[in-house]
DOBA-411639 format. One record per residue (C-alpha): residue number from 1; x, y, z. Coordinates in steps of 0.05 Angstrom, whole numbers, padded with zeros to 5 digits. Example, Ala and Ser with C-alpha at 12.3 -4.5 7.8 and 13.67 -1.06 7.14 Angstrom:
! DOBA-411639
     k       xx       yy       zz
     1    00246   -00090    00156
     2    00273   -00021    00143
//
This chain:
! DOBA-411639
     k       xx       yy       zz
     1    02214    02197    03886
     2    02138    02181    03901
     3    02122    02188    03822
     4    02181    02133    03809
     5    02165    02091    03863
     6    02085    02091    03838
     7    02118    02068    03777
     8    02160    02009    03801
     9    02099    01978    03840
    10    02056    01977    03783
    11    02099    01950    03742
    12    02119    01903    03791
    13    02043    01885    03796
    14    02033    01874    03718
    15    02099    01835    03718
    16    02075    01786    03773
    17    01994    01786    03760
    18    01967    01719    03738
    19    01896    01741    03740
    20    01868    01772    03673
    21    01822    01813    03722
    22    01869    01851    03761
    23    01908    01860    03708
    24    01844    01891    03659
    25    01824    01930    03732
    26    01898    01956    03732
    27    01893    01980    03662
    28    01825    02015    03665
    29    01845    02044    03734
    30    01907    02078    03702
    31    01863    02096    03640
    32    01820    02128    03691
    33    01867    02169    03729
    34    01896    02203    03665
    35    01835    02227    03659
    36    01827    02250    03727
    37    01899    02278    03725
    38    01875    02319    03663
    39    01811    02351    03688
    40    01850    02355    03752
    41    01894    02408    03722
    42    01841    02452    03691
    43    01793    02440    03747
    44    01832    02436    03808
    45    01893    02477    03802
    46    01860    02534    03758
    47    01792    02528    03785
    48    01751    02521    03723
    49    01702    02459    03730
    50    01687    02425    03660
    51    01625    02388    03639
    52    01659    02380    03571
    53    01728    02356    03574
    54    01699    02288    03524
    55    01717    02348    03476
    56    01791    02340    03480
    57    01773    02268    03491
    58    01749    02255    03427
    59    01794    02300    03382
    60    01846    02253    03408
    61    01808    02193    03393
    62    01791    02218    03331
    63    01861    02242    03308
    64    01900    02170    03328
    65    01838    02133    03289
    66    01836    02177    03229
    67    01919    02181    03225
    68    01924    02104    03218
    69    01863    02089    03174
    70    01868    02153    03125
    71    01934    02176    03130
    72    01972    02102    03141
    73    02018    02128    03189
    74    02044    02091    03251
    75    02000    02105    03316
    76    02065    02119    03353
    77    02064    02178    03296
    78    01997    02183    03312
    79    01995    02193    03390
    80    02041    02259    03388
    81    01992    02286    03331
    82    01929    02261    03371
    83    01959    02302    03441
    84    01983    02356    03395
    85    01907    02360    03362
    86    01876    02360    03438
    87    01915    02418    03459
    88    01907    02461    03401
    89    01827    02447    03406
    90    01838    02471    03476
    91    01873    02535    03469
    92    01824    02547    03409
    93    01760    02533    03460
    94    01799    02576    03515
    95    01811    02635    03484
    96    01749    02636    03450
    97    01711    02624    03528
    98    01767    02660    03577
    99    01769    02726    03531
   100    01694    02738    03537
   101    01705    02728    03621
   102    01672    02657    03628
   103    01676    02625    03687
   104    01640    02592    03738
   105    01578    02554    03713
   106    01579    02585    03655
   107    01637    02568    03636
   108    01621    02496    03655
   109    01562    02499    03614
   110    01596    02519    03550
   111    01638    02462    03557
   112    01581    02422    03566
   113    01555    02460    03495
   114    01622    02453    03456
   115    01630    02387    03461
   116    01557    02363    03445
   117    01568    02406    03377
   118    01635    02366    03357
   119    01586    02294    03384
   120    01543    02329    03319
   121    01588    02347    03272
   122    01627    02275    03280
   123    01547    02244    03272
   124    01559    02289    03201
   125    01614    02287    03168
   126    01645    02228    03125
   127    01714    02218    03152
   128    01695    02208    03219
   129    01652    02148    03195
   130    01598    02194    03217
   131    01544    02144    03263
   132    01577    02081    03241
   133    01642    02108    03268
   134    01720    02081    03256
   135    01751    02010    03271
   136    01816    02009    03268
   137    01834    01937    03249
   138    01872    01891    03285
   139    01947    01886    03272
   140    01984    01854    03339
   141    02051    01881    03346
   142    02092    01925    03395
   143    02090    01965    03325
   144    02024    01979    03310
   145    02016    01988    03386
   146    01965    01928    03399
   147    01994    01884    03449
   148    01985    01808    03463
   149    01964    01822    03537
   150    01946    01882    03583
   151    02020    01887    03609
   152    02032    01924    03549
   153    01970    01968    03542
   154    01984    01979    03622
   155    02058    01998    03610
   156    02032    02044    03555
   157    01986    02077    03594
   158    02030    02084    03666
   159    02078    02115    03627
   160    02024    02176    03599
   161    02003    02172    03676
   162    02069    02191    03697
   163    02080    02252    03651
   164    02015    02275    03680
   165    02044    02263    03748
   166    02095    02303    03729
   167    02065    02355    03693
   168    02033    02361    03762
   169    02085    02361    03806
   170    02120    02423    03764
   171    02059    02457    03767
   172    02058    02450    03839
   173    02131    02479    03848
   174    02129    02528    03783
   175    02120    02607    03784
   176    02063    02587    03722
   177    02032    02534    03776
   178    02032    02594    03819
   179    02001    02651    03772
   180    01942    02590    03758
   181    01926    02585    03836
   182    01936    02654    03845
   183    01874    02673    03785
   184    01833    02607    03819
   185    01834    02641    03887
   186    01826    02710    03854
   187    01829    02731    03788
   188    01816    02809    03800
   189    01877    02811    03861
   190    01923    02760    03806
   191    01913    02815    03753
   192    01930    02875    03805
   193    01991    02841    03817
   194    02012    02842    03740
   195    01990    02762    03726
   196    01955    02752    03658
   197    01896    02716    03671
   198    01879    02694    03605
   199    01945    02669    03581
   200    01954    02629    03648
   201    01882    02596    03644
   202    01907    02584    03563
   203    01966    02553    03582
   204    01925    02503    03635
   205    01872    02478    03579
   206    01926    02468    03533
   207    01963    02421    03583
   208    01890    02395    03603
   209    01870    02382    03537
   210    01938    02351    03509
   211    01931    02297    03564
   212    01855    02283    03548
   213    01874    02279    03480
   214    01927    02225    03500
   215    01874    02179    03541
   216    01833    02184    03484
   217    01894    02168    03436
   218    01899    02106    03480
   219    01831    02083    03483
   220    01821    02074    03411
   221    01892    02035    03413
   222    01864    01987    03469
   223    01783    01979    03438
   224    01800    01987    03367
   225    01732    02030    03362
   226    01712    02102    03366
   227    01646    02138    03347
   228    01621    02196    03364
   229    01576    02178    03425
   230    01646    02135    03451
   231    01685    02202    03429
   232    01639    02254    03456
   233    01586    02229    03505
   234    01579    02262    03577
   235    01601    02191    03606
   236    01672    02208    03592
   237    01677    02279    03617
   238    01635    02250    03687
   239    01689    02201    03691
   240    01749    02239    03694
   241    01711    02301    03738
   242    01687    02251    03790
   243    01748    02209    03799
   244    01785    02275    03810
   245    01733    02299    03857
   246    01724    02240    03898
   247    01803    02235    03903
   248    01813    02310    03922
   249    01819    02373    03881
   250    01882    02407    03868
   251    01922    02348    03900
   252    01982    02306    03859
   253    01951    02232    03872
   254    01875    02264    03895
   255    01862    02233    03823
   256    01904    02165    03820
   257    01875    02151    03884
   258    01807    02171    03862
   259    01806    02138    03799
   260    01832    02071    03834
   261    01767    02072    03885
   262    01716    02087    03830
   263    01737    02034    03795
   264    01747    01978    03846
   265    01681    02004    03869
   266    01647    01994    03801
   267    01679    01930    03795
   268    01659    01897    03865
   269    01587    01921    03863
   270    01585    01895    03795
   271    01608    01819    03813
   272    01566    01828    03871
   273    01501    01849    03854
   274    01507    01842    03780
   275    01450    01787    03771
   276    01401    01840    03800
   277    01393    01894    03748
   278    01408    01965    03770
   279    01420    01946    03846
   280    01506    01953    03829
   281    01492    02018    03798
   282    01452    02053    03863
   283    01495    02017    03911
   284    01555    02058    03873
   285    01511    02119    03862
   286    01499    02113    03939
   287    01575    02102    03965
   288    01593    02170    03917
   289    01538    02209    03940
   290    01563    02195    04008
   291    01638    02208    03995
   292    01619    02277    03965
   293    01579    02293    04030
   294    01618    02276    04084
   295    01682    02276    04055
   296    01688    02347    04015
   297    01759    02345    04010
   298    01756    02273    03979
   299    01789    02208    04005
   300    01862    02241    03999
   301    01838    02295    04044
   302    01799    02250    04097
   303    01862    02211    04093
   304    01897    02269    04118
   305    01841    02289    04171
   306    01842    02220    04202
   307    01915    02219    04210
   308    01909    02287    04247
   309    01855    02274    04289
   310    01889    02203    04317
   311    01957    02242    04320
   312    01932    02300    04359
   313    01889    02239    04409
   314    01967    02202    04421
   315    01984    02272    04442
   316    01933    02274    04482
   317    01935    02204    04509
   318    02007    02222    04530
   319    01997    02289    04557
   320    01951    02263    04613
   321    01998    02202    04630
   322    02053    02246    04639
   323    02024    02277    04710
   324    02009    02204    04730
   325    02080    02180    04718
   326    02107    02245    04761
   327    02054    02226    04818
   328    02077    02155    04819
   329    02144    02173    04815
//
């Protein structure tokens, strides 16, 4: 009910937006939280932070680029292929990391590694366009998935939001979302209890991966432009581990919500301060840095913390007018 209702407002806001600036903010917001959704799943509900997750990023850029441009096939052909490429590069990165026991920083640091060797071999290899990289030429059409306006690209993109949302939700309420908790919180007490570690954490990058392949898919649809720096650069992977960070770990709309406040952040100090070089960037450096410290849980779980600390001073409140009223009375 909360997923569809998301749904229906933003619709309702692309549907009734005037302003080409809320409705790009809407679109790169959404863009955003896929992401966040994505690492979300790998890093919050199965406990295995990612420096890398531009790897999956880029495979699906890659794969919706190169389908079009060397294989001529439809990119709504392409997008399945893209997600489907993401995953499998994610099951293939999984079991080769999860069967030698990564985990921790070091796991987080091979991530880091794998996905700054697939940034070389795209700088190497011809069909990627190697440095020059791939433009996918412009072809507007409900079709060729270009749209006139963002209320298409934002349609497009709310609805790969939602099947993250509920990807998330059955993993919430699912004996697999279970076994994955279960090996974050401890993998040596899951595996005493006959869970299989490695094919749960396998089946989390897989679902990880297939939805960073699709924000991927959908960013070379929207920019028309992918090389390997775009593809696999560190920016991306920060993106999506921040937003989910800042909105709260292991939460269904910790990363919608965090996503949403990065970006209206970015924006605002941007049309604020953006005739003074660098002061935008350290004023949003600053705000982060703050969120992080004093609100560990991130905004969904200060959220939460507020509304029980002013809950429990109404009880109070009314617990010590209660004698009053008897006195009077």
């Amino acid at each position: 009910m909360q997923i569809a209702a998301f749904a229906a407002a933003v619709l309702l806001l692309a549907l009734t937006a005037r302003s080409g600036v809320v409705l790009n903010l809407a679109m790169m917001a959404l863009y955003g939280a896929l992401m966040a959704i994505a690492w979300n799943l790998l890093g919050g509900y199965g406990g295995q932070f990612s420096f890398g997750h531009a790897l999956f990023f880029g495979t699906g850029a890659y794969v919706q680029a190169i389908a079009q441009l060397q294989a001529g096939l439809s990119p709504w052909i392409a997008l399945p292929l893209a997600i489907a490429a993401a995953a499998a590069v994610g099951l293939f990165f999984g079991a080769l990391s999860f069967r030698y026991g990564l985990r921790g920083s070091y796991f987080a640091l091979v991530t880091l590694a794998f996905a700054e060797v697939f940034r070389i071999l795209a700088l190497s290899v011809p069909f990627t366009g190697a440095g020059v990289g791939l433009m996918v030429p412009l072809k507007e059409g409900a079709a060729n998935m270009q749209f006139a306006d963002r209320r298409g690209y934002i349609a497009l993109v709310l609805a790969l939001v939602v099947a993250g949302l509920l990807v998330t939700s059955w993993l919430r309420h699912s004996r697999f979302g279970a076994w994955l908790q279960a090996v974050r919180d401890n993998e040596d007490a899951a595996r005493a209890v006959g869970v299989d570690p490695l094919r749960v954490k396998l089946g989390a990058i897989g679902l990880s991966g297939a939805l960073m392949g699709a924000a991927g898919a959908f960013y070379v649809q929207v920019f028309q432009y992918i090389d390997p720096g775009l593809a696999y650069g560190p920016h991306t992977s920060i993106e999506a581990l921040v937003a989910a960070i800042v909105g709260g770990l292991g939460t269904l709309w910790g990363p919608v919500i965090g996503a949403v406040a990065l970006h209206l952040l970015a924006d605002l100090t941007r049309n604020l301060f953006g005739a003074l070089p660098g002061i935008n960037m350290i004023i949003y450096g600053t705000v982060l840095i703050l969120i992080v410290m004093f609100a560990p849980r991130g905004l969904l779980g200060l959220g939460r913390s507020v509304r029980s600390l002013w809950a429990g001073a109404r009880g109070s409140t009314s617990a010590a007018a209660a004698p009053q009223e008897q006195v009077h009375g």
